[in-house]
mmCIF file of the N, C-alpha and C atoms, coordinates in Angstrom:
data_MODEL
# 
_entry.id   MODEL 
# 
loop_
_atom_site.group_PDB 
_atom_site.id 
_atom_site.type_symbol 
_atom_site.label_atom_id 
_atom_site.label_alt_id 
_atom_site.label_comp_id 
_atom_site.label_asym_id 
_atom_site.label_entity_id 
_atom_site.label_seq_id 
_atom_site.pdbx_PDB_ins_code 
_atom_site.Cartn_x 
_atom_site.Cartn_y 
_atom_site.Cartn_z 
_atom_site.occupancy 
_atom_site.B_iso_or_equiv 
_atom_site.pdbx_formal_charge 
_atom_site.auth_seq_id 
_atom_site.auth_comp_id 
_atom_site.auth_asym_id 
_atom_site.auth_atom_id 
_atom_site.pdbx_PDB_model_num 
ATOM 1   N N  . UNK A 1 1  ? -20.292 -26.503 5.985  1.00 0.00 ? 1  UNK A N  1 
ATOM 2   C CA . UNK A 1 1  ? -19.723 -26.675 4.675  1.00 0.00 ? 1  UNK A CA 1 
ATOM 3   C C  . UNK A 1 1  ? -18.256 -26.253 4.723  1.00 0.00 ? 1  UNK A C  1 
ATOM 4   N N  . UNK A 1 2  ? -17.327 -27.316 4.376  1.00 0.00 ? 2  UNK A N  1 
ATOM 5   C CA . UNK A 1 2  ? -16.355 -26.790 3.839  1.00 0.00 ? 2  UNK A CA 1 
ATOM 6   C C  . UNK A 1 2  ? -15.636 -25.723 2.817  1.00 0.00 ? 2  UNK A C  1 
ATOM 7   N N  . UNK A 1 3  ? -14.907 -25.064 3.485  1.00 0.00 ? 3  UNK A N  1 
ATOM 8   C CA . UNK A 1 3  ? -14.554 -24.018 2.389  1.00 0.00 ? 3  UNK A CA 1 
ATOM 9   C C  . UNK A 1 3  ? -13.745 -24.717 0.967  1.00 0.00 ? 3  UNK A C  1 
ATOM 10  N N  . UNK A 1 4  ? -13.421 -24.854 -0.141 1.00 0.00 ? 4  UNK A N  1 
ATOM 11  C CA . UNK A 1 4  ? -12.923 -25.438 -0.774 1.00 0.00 ? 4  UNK A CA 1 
ATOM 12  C C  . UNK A 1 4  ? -11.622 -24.993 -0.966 1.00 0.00 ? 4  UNK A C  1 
ATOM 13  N N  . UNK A 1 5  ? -10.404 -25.824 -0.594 1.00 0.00 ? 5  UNK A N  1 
ATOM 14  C CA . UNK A 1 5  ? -8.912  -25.412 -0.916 1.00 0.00 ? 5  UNK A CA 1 
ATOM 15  C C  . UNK A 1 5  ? -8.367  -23.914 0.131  1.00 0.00 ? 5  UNK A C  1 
ATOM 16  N N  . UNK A 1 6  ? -9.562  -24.081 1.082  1.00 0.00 ? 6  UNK A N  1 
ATOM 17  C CA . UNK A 1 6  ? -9.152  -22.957 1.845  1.00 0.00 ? 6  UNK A CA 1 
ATOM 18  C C  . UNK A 1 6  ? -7.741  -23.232 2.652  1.00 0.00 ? 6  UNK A C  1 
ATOM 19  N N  . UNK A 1 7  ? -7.302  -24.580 2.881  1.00 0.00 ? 7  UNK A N  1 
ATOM 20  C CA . UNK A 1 7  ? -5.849  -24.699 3.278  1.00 0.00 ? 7  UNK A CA 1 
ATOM 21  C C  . UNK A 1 7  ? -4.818  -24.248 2.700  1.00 0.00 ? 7  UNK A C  1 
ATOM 22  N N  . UNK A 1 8  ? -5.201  -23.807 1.385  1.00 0.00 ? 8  UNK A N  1 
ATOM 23  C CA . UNK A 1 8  ? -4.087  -23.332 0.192  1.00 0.00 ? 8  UNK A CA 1 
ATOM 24  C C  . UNK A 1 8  ? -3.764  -22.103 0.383  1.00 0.00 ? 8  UNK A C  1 
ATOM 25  N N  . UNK A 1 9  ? -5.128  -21.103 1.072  1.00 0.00 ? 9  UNK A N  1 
ATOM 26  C CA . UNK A 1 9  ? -5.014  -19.404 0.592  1.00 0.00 ? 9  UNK A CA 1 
ATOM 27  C C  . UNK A 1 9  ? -4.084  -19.203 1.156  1.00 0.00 ? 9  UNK A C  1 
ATOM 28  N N  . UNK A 1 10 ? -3.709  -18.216 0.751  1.00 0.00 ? 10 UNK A N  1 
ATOM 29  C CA . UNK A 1 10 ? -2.213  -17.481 0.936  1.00 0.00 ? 10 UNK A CA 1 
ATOM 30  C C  . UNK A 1 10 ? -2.583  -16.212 0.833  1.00 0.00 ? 10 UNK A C  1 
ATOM 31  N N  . UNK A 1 11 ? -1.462  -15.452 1.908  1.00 0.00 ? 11 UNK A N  1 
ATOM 32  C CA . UNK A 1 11 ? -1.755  -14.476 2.577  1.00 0.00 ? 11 UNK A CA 1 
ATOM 33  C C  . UNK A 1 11 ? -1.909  -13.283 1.352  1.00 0.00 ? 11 UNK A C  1 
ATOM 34  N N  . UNK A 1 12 ? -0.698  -12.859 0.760  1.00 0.00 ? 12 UNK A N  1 
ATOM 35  C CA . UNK A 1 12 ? -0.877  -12.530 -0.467 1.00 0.00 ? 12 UNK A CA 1 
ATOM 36  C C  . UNK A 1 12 ? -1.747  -12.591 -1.294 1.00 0.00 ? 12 UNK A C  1 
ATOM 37  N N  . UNK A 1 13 ? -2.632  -13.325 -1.411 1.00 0.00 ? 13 UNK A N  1 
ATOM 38  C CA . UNK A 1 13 ? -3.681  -13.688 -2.512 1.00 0.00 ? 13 UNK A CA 1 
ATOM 39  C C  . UNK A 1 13 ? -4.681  -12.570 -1.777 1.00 0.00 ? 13 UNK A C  1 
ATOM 40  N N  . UNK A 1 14 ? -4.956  -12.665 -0.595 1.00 0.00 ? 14 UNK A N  1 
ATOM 41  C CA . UNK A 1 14 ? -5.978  -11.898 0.087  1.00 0.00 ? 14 UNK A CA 1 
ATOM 42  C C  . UNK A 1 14 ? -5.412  -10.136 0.226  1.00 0.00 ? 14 UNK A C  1 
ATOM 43  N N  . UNK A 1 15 ? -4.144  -9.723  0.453  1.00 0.00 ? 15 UNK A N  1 
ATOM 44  C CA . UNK A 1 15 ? -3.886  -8.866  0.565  1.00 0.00 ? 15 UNK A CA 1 
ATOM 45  C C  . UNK A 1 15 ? -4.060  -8.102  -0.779 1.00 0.00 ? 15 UNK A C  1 
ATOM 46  N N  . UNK A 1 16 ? -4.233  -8.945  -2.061 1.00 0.00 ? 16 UNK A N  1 
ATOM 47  C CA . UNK A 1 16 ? -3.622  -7.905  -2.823 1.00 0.00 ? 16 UNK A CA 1 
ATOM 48  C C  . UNK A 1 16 ? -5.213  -7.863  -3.454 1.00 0.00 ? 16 UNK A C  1 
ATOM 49  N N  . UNK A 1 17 ? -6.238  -8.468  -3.141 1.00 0.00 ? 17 UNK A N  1 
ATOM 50  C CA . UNK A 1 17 ? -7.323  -8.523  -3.430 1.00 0.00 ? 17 UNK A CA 1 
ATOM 51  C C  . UNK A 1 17 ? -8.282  -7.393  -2.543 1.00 0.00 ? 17 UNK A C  1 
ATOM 52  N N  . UNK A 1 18 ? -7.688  -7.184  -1.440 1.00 0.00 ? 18 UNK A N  1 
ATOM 53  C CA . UNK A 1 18 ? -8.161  -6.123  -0.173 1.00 0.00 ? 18 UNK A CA 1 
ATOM 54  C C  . UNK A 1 18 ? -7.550  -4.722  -1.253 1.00 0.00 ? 18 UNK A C  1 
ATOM 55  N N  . UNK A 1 19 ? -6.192  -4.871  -1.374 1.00 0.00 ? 19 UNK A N  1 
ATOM 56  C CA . UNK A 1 19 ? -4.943  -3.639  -1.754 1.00 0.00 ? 19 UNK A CA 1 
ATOM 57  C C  . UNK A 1 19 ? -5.650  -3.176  -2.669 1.00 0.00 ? 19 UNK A C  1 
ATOM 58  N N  . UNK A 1 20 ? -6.145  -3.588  -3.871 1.00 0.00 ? 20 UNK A N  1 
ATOM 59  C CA . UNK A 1 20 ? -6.247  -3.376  -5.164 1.00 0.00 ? 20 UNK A CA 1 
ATOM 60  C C  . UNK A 1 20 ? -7.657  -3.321  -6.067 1.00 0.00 ? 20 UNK A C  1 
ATOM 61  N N  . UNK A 1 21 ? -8.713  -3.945  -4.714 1.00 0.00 ? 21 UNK A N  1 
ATOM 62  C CA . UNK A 1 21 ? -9.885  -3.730  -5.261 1.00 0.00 ? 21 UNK A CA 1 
ATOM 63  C C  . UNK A 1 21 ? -10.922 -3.095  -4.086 1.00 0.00 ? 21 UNK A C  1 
ATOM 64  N N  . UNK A 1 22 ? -10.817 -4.395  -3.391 1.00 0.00 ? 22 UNK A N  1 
ATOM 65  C CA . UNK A 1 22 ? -12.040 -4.066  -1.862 1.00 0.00 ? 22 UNK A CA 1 
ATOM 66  C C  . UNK A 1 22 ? -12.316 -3.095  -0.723 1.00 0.00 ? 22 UNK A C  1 
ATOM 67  N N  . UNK A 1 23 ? -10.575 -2.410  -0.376 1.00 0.00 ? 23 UNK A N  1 
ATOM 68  C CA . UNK A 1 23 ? -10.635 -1.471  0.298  1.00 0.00 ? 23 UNK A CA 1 
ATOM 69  C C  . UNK A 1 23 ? -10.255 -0.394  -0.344 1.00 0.00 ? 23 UNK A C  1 
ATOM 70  N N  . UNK A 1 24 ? -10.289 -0.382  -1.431 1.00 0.00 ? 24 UNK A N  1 
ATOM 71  C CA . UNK A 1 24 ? -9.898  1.092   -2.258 1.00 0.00 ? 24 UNK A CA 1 
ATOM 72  C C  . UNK A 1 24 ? -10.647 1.878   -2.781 1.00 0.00 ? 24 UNK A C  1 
ATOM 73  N N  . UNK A 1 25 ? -10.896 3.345   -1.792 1.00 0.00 ? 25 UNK A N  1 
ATOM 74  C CA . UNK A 1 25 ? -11.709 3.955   -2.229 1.00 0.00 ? 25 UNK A CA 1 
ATOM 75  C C  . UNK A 1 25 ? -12.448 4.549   -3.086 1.00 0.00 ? 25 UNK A C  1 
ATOM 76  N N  . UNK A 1 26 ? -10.731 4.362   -4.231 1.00 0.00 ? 26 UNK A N  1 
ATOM 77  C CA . UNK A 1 26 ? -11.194 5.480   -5.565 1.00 0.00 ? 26 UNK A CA 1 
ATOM 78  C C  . UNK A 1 26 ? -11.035 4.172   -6.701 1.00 0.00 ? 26 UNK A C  1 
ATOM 79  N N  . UNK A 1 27 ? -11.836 3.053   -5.955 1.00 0.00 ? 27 UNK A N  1 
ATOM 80  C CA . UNK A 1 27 ? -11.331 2.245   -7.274 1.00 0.00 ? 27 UNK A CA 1 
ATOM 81  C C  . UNK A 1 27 ? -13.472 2.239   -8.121 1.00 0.00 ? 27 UNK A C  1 
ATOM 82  N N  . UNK A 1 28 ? -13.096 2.250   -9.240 1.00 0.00 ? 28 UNK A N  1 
ATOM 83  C CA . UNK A 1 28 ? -14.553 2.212   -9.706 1.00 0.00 ? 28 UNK A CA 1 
ATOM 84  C C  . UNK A 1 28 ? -15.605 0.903   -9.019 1.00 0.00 ? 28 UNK A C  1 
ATOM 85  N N  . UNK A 1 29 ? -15.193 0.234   -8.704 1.00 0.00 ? 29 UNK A N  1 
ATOM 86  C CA . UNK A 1 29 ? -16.484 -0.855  -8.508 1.00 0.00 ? 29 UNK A CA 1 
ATOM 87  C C  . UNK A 1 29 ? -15.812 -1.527  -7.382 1.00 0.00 ? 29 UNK A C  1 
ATOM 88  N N  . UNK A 1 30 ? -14.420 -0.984  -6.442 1.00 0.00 ? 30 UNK A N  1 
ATOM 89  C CA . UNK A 1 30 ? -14.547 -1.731  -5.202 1.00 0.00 ? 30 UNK A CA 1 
ATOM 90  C C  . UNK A 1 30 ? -15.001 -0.392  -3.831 1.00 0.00 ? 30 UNK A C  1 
ATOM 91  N N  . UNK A 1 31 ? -14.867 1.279   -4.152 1.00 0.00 ? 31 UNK A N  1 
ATOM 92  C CA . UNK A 1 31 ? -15.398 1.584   -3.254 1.00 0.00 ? 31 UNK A CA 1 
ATOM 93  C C  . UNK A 1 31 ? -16.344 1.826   -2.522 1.00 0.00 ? 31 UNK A C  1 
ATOM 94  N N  . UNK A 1 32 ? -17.340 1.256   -3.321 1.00 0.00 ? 32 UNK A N  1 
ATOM 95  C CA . UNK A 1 32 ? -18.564 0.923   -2.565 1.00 0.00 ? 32 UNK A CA 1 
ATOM 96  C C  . UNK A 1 32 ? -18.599 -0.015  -1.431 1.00 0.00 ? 32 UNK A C  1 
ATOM 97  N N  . UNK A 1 33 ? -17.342 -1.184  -2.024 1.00 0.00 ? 33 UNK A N  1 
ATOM 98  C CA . UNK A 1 33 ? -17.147 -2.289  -0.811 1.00 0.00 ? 33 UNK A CA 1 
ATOM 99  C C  . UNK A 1 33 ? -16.031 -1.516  0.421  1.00 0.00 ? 33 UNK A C  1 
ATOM 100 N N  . UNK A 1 34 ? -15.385 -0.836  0.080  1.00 0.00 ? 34 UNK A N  1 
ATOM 101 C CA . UNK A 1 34 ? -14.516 0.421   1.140  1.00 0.00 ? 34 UNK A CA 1 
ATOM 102 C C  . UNK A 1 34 ? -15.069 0.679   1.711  1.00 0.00 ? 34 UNK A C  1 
ATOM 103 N N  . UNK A 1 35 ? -16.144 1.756   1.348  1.00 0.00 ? 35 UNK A N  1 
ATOM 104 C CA . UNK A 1 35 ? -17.157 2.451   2.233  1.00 0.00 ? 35 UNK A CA 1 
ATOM 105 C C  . UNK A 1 35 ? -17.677 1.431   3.240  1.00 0.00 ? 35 UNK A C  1 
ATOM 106 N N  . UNK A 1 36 ? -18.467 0.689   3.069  1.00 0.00 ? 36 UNK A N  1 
ATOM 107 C CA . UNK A 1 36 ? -18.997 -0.905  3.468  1.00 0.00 ? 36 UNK A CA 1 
ATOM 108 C C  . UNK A 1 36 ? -17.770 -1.225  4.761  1.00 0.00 ? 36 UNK A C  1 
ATOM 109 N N  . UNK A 1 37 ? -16.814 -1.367  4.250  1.00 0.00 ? 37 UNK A N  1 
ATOM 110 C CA . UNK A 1 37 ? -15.663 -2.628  5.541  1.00 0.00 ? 37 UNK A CA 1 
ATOM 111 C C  . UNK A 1 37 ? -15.266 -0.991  6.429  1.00 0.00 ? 37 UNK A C  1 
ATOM 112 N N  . UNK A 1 38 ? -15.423 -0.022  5.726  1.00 0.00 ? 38 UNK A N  1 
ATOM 113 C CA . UNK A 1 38 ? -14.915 1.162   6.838  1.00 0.00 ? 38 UNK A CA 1 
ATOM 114 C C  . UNK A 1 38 ? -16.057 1.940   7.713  1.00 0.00 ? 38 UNK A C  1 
ATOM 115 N N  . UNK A 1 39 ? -17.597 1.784   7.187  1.00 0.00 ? 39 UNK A N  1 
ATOM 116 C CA . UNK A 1 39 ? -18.408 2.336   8.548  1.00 0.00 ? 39 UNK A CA 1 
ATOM 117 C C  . UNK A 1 39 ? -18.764 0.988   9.318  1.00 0.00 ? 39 UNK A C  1 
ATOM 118 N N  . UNK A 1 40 ? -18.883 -0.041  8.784  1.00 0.00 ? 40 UNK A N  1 
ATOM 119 C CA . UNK A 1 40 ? -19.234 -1.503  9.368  1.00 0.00 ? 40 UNK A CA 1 
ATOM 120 C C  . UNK A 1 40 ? -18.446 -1.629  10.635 1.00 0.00 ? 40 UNK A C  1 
ATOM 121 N N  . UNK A 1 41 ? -17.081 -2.032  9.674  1.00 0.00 ? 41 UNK A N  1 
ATOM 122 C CA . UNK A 1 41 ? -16.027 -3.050  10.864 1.00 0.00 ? 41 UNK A CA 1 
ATOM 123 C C  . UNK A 1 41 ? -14.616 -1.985  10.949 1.00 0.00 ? 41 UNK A C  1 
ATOM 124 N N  . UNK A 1 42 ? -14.909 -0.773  10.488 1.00 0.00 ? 42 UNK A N  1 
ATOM 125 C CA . UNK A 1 42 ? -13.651 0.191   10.939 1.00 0.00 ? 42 UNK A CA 1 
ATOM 126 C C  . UNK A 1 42 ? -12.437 0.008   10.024 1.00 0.00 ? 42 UNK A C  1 
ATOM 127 N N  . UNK A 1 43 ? -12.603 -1.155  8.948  1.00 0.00 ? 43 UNK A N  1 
ATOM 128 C CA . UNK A 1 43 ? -11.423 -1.553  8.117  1.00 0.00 ? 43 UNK A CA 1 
ATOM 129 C C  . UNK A 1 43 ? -11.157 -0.619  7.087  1.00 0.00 ? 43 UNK A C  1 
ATOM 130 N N  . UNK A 1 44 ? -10.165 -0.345  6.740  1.00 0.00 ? 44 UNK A N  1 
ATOM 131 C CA . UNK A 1 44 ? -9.638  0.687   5.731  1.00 0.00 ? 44 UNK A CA 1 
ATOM 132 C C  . UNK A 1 44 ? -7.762  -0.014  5.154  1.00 0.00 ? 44 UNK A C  1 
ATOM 133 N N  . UNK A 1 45 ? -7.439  0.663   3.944  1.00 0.00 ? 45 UNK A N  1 
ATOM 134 C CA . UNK A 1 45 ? -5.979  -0.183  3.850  1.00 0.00 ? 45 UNK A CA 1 
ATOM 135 C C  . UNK A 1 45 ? -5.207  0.143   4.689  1.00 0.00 ? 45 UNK A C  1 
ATOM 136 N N  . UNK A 1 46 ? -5.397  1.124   5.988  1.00 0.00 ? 46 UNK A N  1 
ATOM 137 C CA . UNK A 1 46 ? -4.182  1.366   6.878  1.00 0.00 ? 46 UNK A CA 1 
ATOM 138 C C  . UNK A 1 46 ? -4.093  0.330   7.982  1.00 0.00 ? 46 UNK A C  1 
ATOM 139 N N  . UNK A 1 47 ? -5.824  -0.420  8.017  1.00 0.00 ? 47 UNK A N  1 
ATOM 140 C CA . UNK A 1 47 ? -5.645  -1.552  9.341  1.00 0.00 ? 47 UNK A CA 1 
ATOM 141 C C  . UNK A 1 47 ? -6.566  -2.466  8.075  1.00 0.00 ? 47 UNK A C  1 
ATOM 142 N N  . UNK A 1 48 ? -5.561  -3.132  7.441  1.00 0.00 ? 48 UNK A N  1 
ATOM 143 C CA . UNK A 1 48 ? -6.301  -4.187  6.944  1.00 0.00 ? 48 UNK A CA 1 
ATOM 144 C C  . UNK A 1 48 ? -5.553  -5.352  7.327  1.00 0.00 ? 48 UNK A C  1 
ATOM 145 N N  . UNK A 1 49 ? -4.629  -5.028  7.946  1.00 0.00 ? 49 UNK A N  1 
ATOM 146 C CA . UNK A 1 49 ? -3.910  -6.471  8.702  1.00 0.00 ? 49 UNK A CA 1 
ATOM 147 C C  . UNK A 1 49 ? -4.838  -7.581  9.900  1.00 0.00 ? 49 UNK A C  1 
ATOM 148 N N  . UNK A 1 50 ? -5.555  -6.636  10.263 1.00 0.00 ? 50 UNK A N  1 
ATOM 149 C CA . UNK A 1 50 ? -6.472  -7.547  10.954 1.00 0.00 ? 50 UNK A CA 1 
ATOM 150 C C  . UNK A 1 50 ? -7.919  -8.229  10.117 1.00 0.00 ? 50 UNK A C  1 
ATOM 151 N N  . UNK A 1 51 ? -8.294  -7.378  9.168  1.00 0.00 ? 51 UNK A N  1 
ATOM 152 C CA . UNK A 1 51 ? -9.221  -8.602  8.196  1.00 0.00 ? 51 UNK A CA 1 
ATOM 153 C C  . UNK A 1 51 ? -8.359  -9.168  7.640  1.00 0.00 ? 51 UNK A C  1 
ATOM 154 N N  . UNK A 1 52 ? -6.641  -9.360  6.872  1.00 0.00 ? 52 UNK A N  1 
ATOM 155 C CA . UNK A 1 52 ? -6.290  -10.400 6.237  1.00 0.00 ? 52 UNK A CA 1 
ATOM 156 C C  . UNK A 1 52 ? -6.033  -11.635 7.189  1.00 0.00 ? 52 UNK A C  1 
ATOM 157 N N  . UNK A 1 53 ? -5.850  -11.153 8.376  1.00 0.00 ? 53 UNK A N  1 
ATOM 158 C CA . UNK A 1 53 ? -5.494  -11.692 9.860  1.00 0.00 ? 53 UNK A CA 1 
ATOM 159 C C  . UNK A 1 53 ? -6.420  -13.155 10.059 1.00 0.00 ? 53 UNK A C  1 
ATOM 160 N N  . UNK A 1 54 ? -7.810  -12.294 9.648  1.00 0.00 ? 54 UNK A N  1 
ATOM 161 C CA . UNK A 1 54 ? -9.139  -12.693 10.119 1.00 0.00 ? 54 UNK A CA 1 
ATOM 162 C C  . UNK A 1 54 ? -9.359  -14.409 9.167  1.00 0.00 ? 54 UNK A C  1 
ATOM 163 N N  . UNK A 1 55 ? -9.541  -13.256 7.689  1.00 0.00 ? 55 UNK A N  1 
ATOM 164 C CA . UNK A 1 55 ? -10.027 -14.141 6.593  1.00 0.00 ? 55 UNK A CA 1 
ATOM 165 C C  . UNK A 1 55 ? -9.016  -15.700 6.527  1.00 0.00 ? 55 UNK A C  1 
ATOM 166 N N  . UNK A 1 56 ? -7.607  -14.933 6.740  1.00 0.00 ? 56 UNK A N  1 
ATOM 167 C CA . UNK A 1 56 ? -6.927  -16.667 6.924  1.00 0.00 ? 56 UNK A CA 1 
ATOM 168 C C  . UNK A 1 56 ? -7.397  -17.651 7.795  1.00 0.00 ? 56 UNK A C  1 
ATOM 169 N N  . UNK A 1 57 ? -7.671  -17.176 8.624  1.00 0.00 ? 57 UNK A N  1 
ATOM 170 C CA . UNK A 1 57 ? -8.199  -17.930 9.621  1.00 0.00 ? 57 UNK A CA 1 
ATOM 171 C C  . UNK A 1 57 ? -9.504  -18.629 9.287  1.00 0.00 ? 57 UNK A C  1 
ATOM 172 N N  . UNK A 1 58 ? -10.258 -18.033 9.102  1.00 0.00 ? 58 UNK A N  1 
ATOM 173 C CA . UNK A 1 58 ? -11.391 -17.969 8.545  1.00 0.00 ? 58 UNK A CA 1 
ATOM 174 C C  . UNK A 1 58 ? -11.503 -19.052 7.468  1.00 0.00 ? 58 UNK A C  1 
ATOM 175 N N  . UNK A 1 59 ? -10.595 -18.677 6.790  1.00 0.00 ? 59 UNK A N  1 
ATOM 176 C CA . UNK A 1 59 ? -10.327 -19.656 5.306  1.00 0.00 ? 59 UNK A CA 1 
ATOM 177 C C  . UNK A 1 59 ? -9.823  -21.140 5.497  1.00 0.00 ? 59 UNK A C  1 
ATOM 178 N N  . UNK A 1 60 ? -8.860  -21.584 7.012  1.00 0.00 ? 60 UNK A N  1 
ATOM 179 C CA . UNK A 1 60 ? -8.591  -22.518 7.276  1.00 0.00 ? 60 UNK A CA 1 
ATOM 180 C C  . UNK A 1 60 ? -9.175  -23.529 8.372  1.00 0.00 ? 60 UNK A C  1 
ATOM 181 N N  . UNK A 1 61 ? -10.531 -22.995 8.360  1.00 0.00 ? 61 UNK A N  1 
ATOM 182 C CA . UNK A 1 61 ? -11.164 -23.822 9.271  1.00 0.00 ? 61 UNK A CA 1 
ATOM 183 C C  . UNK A 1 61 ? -11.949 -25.002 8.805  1.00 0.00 ? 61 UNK A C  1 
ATOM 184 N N  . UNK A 1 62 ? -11.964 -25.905 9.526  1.00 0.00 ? 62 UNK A N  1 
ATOM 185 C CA . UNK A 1 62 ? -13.126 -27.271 8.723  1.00 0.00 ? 62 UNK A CA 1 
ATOM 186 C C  . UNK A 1 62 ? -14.110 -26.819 8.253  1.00 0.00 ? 62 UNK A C  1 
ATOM 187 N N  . UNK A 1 63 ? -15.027 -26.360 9.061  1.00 0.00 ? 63 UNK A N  1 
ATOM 188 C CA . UNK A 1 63 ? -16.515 -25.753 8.780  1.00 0.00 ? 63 UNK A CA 1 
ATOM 189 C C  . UNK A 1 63 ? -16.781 -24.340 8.603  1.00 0.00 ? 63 UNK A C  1 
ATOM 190 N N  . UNK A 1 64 ? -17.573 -24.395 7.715  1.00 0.00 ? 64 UNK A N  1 
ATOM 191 C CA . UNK A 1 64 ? -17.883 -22.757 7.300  1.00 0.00 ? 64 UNK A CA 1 
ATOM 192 C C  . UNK A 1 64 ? -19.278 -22.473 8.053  1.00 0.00 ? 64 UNK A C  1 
ATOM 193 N N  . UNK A 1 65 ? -19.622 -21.539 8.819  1.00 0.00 ? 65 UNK A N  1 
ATOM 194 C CA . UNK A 1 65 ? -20.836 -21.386 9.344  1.00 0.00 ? 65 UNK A CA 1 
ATOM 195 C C  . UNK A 1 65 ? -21.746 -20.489 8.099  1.00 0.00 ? 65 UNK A C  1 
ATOM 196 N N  . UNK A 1 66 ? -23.019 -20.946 8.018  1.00 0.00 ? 66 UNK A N  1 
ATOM 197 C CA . UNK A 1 66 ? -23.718 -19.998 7.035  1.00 0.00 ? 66 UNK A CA 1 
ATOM 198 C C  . UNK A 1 66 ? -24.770 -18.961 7.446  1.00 0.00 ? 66 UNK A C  1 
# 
């Protein structure tokens, strides 16, 4: 399956969505997902350059694996 408009994302869009909700510990309803990307895959906002790294990539491929 195609991702939809995933040729569009922009890097920014993902960073500030990591910055401001997903990797932030003290945020009410994203550090549960913090906790999550930091015992999992080691991600935290000091190395989140390699999941925004990732997800672009990720985001610009033909096929989405499920």
């Amino acid at each position: 399956m195609k991702l939809p408009d995933g040729d569009k994302v922009k890097q920014i869009q993902i960073e500030e969505k990591l910055t401001t909700y997903i990797l932030k510990e003290d945020h009410k309803d994203g550090r549960h997902k913090a906790r999550l990307f930091k015992s999992i895959l080691g991600v935290n906002l000091d190395s989140k350059n390699l999941l925004v790294e990732a997800l672009l990539k990720i985001a610009k491929v033909d096929v989405t694996i499920l």
